[in-house]
TIVO-2410 file (N, C-alpha, C; in nm, 3 decimals):
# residues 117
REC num residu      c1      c2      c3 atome chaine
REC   1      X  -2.657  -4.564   2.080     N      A
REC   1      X  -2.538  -4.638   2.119    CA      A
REC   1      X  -2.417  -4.585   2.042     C      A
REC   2      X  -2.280  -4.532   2.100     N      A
REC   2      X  -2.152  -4.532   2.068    CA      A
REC   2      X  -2.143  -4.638   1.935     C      A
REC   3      X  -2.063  -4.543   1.837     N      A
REC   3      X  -2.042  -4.697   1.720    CA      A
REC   3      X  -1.887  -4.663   1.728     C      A
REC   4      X  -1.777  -4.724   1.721     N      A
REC   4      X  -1.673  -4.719   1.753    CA      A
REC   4      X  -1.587  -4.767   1.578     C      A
REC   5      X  -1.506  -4.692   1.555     N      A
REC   5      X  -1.440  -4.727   1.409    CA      A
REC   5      X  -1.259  -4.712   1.433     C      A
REC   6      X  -1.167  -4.812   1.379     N      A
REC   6      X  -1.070  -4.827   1.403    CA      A
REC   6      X  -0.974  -4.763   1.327     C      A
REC   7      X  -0.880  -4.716   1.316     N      A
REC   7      X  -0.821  -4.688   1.169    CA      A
REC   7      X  -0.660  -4.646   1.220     C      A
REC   8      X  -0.534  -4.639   1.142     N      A
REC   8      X  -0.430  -4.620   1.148    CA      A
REC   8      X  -0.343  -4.772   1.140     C      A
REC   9      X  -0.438  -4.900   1.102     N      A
REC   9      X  -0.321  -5.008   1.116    CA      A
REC   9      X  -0.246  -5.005   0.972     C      A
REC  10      X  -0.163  -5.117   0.925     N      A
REC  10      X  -0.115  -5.145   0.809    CA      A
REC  10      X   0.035  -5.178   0.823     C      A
REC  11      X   0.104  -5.174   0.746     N      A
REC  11      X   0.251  -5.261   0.758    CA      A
REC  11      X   0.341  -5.246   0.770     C      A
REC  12      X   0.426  -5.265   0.865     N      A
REC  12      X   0.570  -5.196   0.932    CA      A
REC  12      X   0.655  -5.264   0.950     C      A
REC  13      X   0.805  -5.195   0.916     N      A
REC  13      X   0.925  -5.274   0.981    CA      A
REC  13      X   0.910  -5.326   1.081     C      A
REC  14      X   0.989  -5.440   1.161     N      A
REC  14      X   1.035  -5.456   1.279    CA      A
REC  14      X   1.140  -5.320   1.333     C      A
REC  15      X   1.048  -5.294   1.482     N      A
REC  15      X   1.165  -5.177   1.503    CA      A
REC  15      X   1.049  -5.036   1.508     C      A
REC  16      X   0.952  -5.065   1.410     N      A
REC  16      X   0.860  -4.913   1.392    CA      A
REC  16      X   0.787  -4.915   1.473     C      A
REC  17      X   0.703  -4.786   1.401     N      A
REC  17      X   0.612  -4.740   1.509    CA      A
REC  17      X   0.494  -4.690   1.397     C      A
REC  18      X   0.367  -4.732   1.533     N      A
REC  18      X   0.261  -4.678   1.452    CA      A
REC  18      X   0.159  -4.598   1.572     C      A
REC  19      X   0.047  -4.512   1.517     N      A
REC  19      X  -0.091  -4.486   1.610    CA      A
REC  19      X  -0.200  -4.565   1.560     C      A
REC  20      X  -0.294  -4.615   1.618     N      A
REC  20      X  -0.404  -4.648   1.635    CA      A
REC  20      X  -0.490  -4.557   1.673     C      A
REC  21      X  -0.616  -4.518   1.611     N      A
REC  21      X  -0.715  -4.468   1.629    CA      A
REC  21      X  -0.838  -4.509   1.658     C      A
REC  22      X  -0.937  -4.508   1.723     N      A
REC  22      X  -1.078  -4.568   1.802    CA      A
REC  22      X  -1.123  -4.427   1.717     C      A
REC  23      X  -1.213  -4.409   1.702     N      A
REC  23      X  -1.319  -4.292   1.711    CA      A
REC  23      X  -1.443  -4.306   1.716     C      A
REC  24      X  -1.557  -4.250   1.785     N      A
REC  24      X  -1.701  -4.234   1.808    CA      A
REC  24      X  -1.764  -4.205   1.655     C      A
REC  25      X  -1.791  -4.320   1.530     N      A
REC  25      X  -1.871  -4.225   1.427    CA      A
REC  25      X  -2.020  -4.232   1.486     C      A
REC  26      X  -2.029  -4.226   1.551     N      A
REC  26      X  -2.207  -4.223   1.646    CA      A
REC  26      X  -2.183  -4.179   1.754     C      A
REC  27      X  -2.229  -4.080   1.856     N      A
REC  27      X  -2.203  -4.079   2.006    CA      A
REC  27      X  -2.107  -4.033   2.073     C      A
REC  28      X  -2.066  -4.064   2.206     N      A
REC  28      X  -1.975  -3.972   2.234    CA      A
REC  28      X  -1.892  -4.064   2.324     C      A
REC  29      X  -1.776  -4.054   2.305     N      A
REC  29      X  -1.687  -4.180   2.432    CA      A
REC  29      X  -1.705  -4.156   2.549     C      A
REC  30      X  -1.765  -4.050   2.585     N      A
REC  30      X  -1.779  -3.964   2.706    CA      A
REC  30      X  -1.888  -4.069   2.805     C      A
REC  31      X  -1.948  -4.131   2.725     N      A
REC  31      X  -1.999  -4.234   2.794    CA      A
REC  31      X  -1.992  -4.342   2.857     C      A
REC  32      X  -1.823  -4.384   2.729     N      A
REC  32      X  -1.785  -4.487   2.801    CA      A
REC  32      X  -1.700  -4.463   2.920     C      A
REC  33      X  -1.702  -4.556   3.006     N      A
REC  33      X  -1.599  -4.549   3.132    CA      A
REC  33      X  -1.509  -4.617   3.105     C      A
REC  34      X  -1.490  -4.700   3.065     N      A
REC  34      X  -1.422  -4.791   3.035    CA      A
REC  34      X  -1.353  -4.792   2.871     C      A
REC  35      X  -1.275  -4.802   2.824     N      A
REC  35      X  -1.220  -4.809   2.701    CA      A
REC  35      X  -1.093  -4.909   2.671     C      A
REC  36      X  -1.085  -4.967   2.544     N      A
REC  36      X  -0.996  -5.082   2.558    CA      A
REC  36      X  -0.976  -5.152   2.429     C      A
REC  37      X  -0.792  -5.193   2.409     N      A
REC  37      X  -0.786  -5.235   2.280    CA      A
REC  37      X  -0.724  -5.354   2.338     C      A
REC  38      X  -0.787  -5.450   2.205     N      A
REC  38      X  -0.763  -5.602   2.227    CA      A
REC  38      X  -0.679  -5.624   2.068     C      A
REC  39      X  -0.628  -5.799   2.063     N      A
REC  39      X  -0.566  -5.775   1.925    CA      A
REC  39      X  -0.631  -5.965   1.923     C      A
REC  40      X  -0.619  -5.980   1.790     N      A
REC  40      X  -0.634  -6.124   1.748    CA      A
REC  40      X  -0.545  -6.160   1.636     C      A
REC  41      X  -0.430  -6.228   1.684     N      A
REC  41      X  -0.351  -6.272   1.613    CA      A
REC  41      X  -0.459  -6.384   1.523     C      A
REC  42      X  -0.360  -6.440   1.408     N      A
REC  42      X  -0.477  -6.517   1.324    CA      A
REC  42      X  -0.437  -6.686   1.387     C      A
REC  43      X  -0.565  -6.787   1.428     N      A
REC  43      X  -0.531  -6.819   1.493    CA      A
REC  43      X  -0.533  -6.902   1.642     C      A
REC  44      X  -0.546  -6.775   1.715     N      A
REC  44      X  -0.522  -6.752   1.852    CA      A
REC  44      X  -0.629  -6.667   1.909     C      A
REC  45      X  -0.638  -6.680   2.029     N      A
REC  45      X  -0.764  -6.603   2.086    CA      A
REC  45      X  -0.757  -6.472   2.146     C      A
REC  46      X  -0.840  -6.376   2.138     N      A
REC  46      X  -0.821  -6.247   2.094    CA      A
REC  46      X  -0.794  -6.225   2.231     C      A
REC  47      X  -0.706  -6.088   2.297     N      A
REC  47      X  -0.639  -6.074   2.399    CA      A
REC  47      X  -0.637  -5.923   2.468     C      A
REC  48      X  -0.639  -5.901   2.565     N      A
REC  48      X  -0.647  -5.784   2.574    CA      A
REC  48      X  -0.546  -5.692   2.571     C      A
REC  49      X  -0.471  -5.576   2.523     N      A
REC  49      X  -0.383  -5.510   2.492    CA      A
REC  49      X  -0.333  -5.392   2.583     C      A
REC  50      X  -0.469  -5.307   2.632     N      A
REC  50      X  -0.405  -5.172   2.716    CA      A
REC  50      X  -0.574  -5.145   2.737     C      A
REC  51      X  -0.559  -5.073   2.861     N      A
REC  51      X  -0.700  -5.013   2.859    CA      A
REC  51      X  -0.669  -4.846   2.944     C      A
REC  52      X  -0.794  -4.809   2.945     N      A
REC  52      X  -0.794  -4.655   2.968    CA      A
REC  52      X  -0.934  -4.633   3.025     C      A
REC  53      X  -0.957  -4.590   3.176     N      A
REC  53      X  -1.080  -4.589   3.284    CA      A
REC  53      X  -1.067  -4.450   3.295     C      A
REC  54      X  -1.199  -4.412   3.298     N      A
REC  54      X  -1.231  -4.243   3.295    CA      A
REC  54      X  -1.135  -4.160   3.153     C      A
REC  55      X  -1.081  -4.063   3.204     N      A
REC  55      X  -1.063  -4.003   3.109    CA      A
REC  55      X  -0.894  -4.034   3.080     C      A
REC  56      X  -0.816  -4.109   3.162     N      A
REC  56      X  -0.696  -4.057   3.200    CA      A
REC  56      X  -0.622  -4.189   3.229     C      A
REC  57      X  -0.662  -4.289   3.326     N      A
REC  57      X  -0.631  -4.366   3.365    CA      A
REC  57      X  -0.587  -4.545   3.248     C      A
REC  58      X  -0.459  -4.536   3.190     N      A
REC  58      X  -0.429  -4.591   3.137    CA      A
REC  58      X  -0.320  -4.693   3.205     C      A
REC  59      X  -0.339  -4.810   3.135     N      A
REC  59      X  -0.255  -4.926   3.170    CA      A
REC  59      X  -0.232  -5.042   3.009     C      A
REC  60      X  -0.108  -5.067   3.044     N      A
REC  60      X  -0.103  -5.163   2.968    CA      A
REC  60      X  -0.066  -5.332   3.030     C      A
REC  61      X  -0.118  -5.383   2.890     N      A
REC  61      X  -0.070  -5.513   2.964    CA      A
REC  61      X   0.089  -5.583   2.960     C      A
REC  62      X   0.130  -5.696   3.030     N      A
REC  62      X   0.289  -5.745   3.029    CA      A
REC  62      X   0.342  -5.765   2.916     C      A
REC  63      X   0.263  -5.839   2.816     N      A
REC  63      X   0.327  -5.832   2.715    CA      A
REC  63      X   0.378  -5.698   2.602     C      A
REC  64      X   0.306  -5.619   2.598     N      A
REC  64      X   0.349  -5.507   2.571    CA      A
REC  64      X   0.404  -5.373   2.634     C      A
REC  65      X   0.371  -5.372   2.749     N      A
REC  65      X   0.420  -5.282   2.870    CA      A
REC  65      X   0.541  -5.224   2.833     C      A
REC  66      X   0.562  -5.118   2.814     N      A
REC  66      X   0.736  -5.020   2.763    CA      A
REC  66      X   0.728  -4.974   2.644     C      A
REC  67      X   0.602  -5.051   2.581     N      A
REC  67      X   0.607  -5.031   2.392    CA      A
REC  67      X   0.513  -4.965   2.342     C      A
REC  68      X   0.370  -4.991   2.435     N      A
REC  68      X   0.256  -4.945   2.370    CA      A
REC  68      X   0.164  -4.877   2.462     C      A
REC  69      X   0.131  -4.749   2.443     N      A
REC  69      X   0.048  -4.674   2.538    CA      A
REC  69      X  -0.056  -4.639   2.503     C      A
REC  70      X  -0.178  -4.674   2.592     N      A
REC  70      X  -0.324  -4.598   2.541    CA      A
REC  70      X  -0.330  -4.508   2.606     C      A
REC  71      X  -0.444  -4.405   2.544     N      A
REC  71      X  -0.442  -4.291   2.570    CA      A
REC  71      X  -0.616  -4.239   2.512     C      A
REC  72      X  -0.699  -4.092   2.557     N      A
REC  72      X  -0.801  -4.124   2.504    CA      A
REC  72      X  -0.827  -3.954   2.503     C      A
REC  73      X  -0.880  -3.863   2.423     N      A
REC  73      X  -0.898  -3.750   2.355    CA      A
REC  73      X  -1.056  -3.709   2.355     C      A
REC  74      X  -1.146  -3.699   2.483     N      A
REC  74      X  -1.296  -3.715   2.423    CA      A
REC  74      X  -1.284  -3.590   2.385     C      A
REC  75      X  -1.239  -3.488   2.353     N      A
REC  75      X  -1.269  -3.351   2.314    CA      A
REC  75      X  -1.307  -3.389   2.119     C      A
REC  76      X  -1.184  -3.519   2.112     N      A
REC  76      X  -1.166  -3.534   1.995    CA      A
REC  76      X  -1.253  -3.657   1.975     C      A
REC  77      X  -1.268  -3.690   2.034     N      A
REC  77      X  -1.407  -3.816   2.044    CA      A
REC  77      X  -1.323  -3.972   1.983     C      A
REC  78      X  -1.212  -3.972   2.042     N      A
REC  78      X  -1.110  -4.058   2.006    CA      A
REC  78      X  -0.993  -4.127   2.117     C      A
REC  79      X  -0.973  -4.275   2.088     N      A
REC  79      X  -0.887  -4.322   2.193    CA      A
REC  79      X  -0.788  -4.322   2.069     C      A
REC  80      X  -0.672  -4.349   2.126     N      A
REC  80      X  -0.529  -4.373   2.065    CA      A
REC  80      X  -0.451  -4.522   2.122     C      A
REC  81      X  -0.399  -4.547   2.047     N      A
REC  81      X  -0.306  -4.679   2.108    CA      A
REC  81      X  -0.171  -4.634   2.005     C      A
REC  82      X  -0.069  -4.557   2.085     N      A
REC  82      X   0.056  -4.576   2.067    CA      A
REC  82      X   0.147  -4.683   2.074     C      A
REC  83      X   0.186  -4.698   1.928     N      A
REC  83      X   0.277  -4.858   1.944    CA      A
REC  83      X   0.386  -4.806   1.895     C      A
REC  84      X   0.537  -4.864   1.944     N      A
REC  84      X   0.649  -4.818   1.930    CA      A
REC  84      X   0.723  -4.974   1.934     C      A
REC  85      X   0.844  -5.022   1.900     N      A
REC  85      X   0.945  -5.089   1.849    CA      A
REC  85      X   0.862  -5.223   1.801     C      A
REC  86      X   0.786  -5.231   1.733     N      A
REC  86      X   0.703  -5.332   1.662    CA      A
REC  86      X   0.774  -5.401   1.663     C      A
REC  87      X   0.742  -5.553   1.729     N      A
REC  87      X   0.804  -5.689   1.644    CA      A
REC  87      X   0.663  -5.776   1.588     C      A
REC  88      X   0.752  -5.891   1.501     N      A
REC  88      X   0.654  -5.965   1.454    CA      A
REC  88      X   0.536  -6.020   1.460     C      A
REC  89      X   0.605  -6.070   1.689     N      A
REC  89      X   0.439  -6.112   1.692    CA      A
REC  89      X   0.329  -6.026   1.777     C      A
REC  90      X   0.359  -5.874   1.700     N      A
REC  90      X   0.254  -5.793   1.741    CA      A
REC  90      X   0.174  -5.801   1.606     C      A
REC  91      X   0.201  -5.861   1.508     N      A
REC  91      X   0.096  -5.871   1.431    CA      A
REC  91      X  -0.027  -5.938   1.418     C      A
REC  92      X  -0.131  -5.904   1.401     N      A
REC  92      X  -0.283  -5.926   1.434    CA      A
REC  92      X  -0.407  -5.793   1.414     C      A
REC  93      X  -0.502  -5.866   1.409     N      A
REC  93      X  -0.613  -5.723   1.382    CA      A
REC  93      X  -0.643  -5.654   1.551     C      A
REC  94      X  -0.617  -5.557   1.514     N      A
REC  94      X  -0.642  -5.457   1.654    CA      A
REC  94      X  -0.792  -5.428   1.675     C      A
REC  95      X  -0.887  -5.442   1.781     N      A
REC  95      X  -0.969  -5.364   1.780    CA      A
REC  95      X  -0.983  -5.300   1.930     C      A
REC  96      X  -1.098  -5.222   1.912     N      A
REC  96      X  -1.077  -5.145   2.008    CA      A
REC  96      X  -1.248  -5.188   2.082     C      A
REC  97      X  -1.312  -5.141   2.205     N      A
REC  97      X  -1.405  -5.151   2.288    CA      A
REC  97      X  -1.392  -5.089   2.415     C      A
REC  98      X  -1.598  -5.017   2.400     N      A
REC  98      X  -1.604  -4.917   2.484    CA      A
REC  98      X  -1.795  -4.981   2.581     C      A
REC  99      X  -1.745  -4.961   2.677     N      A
REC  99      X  -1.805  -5.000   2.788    CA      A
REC  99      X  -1.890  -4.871   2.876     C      A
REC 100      X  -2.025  -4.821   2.828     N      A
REC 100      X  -2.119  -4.755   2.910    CA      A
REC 100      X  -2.102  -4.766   3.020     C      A
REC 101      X  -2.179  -4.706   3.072     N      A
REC 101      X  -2.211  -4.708   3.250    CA      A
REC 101      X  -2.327  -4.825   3.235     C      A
REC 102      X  -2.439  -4.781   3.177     N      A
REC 102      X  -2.523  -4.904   3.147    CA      A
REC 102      X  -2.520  -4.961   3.040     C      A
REC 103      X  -2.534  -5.064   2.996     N      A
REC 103      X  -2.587  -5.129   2.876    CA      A
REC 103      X  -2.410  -5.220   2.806     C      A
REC 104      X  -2.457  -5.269   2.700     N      A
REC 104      X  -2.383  -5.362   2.671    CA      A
REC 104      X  -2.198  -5.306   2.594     C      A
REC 105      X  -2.146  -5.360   2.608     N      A
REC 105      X  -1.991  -5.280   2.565    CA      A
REC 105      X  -2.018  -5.295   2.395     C      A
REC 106      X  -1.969  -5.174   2.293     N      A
REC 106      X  -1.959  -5.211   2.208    CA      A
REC 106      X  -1.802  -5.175   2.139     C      A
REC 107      X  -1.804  -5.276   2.058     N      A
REC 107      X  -1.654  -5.301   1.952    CA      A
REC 107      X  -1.673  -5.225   1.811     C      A
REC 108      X  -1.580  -5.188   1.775     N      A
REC 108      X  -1.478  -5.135   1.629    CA      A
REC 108      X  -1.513  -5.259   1.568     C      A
REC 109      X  -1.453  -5.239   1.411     N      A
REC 109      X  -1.485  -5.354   1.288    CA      A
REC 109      X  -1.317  -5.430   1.308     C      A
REC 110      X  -1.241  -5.357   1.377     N      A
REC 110      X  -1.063  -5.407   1.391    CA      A
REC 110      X  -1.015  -5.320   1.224     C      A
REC 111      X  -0.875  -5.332   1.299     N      A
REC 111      X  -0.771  -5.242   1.200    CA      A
REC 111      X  -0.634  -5.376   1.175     C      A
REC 112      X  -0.597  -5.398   1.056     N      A
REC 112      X  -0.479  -5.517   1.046    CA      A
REC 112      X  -0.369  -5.407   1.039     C      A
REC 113      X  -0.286  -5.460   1.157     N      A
REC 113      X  -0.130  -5.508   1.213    CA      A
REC 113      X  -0.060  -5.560   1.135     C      A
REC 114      X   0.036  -5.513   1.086     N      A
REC 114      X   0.129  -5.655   1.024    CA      A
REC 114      X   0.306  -5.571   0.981     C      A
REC 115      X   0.347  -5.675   1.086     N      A
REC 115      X   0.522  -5.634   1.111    CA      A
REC 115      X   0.585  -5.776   1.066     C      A
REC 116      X   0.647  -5.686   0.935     N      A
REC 116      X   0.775  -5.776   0.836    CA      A
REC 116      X   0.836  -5.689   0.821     C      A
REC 117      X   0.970  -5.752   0.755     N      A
REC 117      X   1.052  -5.694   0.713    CA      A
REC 117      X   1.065  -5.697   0.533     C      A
***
């Protein structure tokens, strides 16, 4: 099974920008079809963020739509989540999840978000 590890969060102006990283430390994303970052403000119930079908096919969701783009690298065995003009209440732990053809989806440990000034 894919083990999925998160990394690039930590603490930013309002206004910045950061990357998010997914990476395969087990396996290969190539498996998953499906790929996808969610966030959990503290709180509140965890939400879905942007996703990315096959190799290419990326979308985000309304609330972030203009700001934050996924994107996914299997050469590099890695998804990305580009975030750009950070506000406050994008802060929350990011994680990421990848979805086989068969068998059960598995999740990242999450990466903490956090936009102050």
């Amino acid at each position: 099974q894919v083990q999925l590890v998160e990394s690039g969060g930590g603490l930013v102006q309002p206004g910045g920008s950061l990357r998010l990283s997914c990476t395969a430390s087990s396996g290969s994303i190539r498996s998953l079809i499906r790929m996808e970052w969610y966030r959990q403000a503290p709180g509140k119930q965890r939400e879905l963020v942007a996703t990315v079908i096959g190799a290419s096919d990326a979308t985000s969701e309304e609330s972030v739509k203009g700001r934050f783009t996924a994107s996914r690298d299997n050469a590099k065995n890695t998804m990305y989540l580009q975030m750009n003009n950070l506000k406050p209440e994008d802060t929350a732990v990011y994680y990421c999840n990848g979805s086989p053809v068969y068998g059960s989806p598995t999740w990242g440990q999450g990466t903490q978000v956090t936009v102050a000034s």
